[in-house]
N, C-alpha and C positions, 0 to 999 in steps of 0.2 A: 765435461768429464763423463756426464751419461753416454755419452751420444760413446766414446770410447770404450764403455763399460757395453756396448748394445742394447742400452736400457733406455730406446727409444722411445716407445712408450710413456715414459718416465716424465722424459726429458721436455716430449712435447705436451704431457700435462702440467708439468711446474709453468711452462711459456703461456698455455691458459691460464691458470691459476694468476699470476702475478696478472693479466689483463685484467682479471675479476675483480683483483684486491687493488685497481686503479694505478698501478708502478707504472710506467712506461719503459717498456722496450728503448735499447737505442739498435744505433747503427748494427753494433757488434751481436749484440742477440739477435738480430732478424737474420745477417748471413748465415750466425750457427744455425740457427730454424731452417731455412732454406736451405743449407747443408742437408741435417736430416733428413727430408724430407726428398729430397733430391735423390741422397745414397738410396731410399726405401723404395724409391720409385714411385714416391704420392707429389705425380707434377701436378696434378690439380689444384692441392692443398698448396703445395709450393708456391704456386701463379696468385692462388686468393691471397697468402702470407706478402709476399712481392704487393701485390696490390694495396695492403692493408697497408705496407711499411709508406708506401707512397701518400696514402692518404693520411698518415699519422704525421705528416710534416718531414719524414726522415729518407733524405736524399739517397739514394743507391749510390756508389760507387764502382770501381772497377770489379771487386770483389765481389759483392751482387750480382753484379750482372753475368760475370765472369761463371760463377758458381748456377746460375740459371741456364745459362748457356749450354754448358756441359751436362748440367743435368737434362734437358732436354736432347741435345745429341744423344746420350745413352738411352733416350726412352724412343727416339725413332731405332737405333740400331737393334732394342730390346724387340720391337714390332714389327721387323723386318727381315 
């Protein structure tokens, strides 16, 4: 709902916030993260968030991947 509201920011402080308070992330909150993150152009944070999901037990799917992919395509076109 943030992330539609472009209340980014927001959006990826609540996603820290619940790490802090011990919640676990699933599936569906890391591709919205990686969404975010992706739209804003922060592939960096994106890749460490990917990385995190993987090390946190939680398997990427089509949508992961899918959603990294493209974000990464628009950040070579953005550079080029």
């Amino acid at each position: 709902m943030l992330q539609e509201c472009r209340q980014i920011d927001q959006a990826l402080l609540i996603f820290d916030q619940t790490k802090g308070l011990k919640c676990e992330p699933d599936l569906i909150t890391y591709n919205i993260v990686l969404d975010i993150l992706g739209r804003v152009g922060h592939v960096v944070k994106m890749l460490h968030e990917f990385s995190s999901m993987k090390e946190a037990g939680i398997s990427p799917e089509v949508i992961s991947y899918n959603t990294l992919l493209n974000s990464l395509k628009k950040e070579m076109l953005r550079n080029h």
